[in-house]
C-alpha positions in Angstrom: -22.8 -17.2 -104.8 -22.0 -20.7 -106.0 -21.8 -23.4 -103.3 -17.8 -24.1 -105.0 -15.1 -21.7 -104.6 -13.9 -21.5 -108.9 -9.9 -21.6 -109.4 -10.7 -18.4 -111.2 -11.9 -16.6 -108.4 -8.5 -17.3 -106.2 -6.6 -16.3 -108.6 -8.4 -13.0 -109.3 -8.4 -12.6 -105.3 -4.9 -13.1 -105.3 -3.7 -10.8 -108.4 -6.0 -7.7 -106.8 -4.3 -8.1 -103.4 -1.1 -7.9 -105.1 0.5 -11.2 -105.6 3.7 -10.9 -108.2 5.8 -13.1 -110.1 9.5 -13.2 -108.0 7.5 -12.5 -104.8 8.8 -13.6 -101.6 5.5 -15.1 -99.8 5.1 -15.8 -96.4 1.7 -17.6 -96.3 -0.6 -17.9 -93.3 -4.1 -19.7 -93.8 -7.3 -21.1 -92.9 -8.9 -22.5 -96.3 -11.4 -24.2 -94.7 -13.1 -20.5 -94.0 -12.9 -19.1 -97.6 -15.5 -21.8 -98.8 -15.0 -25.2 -100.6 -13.2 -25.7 -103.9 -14.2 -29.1 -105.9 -12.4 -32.0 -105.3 -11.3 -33.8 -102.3 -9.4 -32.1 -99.6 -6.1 -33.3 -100.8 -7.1 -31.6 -104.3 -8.2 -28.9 -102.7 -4.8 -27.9 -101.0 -3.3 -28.7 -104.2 -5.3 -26.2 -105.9 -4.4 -23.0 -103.7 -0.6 -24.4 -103.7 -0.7 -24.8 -107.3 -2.1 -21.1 -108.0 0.7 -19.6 -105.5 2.9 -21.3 -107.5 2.2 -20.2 -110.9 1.5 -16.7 -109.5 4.9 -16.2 -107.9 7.0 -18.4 -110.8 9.9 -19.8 -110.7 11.9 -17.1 -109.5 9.3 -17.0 -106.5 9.7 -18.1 -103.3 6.7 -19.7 -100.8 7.1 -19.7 -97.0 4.9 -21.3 -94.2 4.8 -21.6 -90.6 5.5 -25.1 -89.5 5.6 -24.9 -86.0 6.1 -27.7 -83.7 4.6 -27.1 -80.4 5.2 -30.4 -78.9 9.1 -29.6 -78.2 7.9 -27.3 -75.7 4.5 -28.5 -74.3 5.4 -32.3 -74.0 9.2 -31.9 -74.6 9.2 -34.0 -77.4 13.0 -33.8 -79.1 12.3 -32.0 -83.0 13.2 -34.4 -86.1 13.2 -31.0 -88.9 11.9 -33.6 -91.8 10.0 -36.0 -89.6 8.1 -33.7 -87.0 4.7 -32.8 -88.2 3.8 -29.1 -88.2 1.2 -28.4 -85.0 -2.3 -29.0 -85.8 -3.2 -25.7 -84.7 -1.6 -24.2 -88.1 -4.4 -25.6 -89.9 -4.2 -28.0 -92.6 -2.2 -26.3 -95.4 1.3 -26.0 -93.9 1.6 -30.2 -93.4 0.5 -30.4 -96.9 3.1 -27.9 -97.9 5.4 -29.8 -95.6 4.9 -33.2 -97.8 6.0 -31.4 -100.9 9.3 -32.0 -102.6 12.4 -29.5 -102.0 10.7 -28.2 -98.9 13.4 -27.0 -97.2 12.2 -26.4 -93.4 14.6 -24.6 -90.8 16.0 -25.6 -87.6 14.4 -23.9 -84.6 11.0 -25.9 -83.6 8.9 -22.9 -82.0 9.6 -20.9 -85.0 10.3 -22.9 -88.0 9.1 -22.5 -91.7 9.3 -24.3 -94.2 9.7 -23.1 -97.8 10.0 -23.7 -101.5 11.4 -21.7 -104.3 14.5 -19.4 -105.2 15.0 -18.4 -101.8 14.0 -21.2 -100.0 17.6 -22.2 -98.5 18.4 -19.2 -98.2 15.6 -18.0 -95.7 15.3 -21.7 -93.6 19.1 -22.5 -93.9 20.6 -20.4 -91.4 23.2 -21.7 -89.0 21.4 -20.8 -86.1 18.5 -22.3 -84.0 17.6 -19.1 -82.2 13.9 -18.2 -82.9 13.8 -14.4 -84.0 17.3 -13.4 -83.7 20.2 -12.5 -86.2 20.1 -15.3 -89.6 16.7 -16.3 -88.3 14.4 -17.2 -91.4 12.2 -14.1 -90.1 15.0 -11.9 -90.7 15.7 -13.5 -93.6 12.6 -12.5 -94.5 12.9 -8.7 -93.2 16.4 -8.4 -95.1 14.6 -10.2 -98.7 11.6 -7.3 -98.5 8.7 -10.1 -98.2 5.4 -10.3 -98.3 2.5 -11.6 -95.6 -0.3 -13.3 -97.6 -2.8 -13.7 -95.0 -5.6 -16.4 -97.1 -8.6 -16.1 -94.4 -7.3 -15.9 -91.2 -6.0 -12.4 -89.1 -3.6 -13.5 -87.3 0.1 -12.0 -88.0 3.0 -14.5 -86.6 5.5 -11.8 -87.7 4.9 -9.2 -84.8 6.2 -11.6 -82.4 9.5 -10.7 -84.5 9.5 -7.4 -84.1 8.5 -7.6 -80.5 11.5 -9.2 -79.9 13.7 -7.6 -81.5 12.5 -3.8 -79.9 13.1 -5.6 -76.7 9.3 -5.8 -75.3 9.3 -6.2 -71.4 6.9 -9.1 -71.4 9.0 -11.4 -73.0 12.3 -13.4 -72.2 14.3 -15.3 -74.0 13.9 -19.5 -72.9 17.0 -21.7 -73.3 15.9 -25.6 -74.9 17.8 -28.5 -74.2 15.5 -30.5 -75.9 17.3 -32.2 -78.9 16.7 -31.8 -82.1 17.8 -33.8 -85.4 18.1 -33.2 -89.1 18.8 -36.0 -91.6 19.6 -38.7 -88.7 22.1 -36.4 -86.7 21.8 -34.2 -83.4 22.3 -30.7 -84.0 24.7 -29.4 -82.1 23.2 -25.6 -81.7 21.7 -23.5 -78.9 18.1 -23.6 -79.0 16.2 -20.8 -78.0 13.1 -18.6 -77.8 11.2 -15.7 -76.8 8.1 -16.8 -74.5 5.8 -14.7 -72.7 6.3 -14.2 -68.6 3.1 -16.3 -67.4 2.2 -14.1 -64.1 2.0 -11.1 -65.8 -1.4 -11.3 -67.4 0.3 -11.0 -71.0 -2.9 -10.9 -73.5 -1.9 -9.7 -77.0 -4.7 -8.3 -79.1 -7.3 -10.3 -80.8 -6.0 -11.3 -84.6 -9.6 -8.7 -85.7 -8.7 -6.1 -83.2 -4.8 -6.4 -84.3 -6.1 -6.3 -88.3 -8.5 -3.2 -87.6 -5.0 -1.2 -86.6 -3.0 -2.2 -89.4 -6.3 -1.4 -91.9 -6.1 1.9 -90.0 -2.7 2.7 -90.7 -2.8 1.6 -94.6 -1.0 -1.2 -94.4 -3.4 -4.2 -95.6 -4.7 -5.2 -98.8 -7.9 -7.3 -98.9 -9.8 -8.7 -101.5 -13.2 -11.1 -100.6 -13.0 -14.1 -101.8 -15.4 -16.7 -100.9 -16.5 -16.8 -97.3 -13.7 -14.5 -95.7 -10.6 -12.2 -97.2 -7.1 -12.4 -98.8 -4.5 -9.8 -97.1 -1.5 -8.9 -98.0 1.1 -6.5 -96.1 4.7 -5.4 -97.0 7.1 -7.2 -94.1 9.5 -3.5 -94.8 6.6 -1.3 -94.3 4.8 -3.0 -91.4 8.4 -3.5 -89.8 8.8 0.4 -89.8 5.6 0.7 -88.5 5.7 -1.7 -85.6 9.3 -0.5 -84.6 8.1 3.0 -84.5 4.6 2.1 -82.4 6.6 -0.2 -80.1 9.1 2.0 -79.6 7.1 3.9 -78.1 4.3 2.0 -76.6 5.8 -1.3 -75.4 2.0 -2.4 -74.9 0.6 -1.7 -78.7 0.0 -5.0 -79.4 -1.5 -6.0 -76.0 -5.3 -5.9 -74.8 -4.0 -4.1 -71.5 -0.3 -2.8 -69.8 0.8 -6.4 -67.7 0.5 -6.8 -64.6 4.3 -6.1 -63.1 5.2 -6.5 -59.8 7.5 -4.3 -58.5 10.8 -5.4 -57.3 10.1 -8.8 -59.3 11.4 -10.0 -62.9 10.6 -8.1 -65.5 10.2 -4.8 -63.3 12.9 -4.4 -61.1 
């Protein structure tokens, strides 16, 4: 194997996984583990950005976490085109983020940041609530998107569907933290879904959690350097977590939590 990553190759990757003109993509990613591409790092990013592009056309729409984890760690108030993503996205989301039209939605533990057809349409909703009704995940569910997974496991969207079946191990957290868009305070509720901390909540390992959804037929991978591209259906793995959730409030988790009876959650 060459010591480069060649364009060619991630655009092969990508067609055999499934990528489409008009697709709806929301991308998660760790370039740095599918191998180097030539050119300097800014290049680099450019390239895989470039071949999305093209791959998805005009029509297309691309979608990235940009997370900001610093309005709940350290409290710091959320400026939606000033506030860099969180460094533990990796590198490709605050390059996406310095891209022209990005168009980045309003609730800091759970914003995206998109480009494309659909772009407003998935970040612009009047709302600041993380997963709930107008949120840009569903958005997403309601525009029958895709996950493109580019060497990383990990699936953001579960922690959707966990909250919308009503998992016991998680509660809904009111912000007063401010946040701002274009110089002005925005005047909406802010809140999110966050795990109880005493209750020994430990979701599955992003390999463990990828070995399940392989299981069921619900991944597509193609090598490609170092690691894999994935992709899954948002509509089919929806129906699928709904259902398993349904009736296992635990499937995503290492082990049941650690309740307490007669305390919050199990009363």
């Amino acid at each position: 194997m060459s010591a480069y990553i060649d364009k060619k190759e991630i655009i092969n990757a990508l067609k055999k996984c499934g990528v489409k003109k008009n697709d709806i993509l929301f991308v998660q990613s760790d370039v740095s583990k599918i191998g180097r591409i030539k050119g300097n790092l800014r290049q680099q990013l450019q390239t895989y950005l470039d071949i999305i592009k093209k791959l998805v056309g005009h029509n297309g729409t691309i979608v990235v976490p940009a997370f900001y984890y610093e309005y709940s760690r350290k409290r710091t108030p959320f400026n939606v085109y000033k506030s860099p993503v969180s460094k533990d996205l990796g590198l490709f989301p605050n390059f996406f983020c310095k891209q022209k039209n990005v168009v980045r939605s309003l609730n800091p533990l759970t914003s995206v940041a998109a480009i494309g057809r659909k772009a407003k349409y998935i970040c612009g909703g009047n709302s600041a609530i993380g997963y709930g009704p107008d949120s840009p995940f569903d958005r997403l569910t309601k525009l029958k998107g895709k996950i493109l997974l580019i060497g990383v496991g990990d699936v953001t969207y579960v922690r959707y569907v966990e909250s919308l079946v009503g998992v016991p191990y998680i509660y809904n957290k009111f912000f007063e933290t401010p946040i701002y868009s274009k110089g002005k305070k925005v005047n909406l509720p802010v809140c999110n879904p966050v795990r109880y901390l005493n209750c020994n909540v430990l979701h599955l390992r992003p390999k463990d959690m990828q070995k399940k959804l392989e299981k069921a037929g619900l991944v597509k991978k193609v090598r490609l350097g170092n690691e894999y591209v994935r992709i899954l259906s948002i509509e089919k793995l929806f129906a699928f977590l709904k259902t398993k959730l349904q009736k296992n409030f635990y499937y995503l988790l290492k082990n049941k939590p650690k309740f307490k009876k007669n305390s919050i959650p199990l009363i």
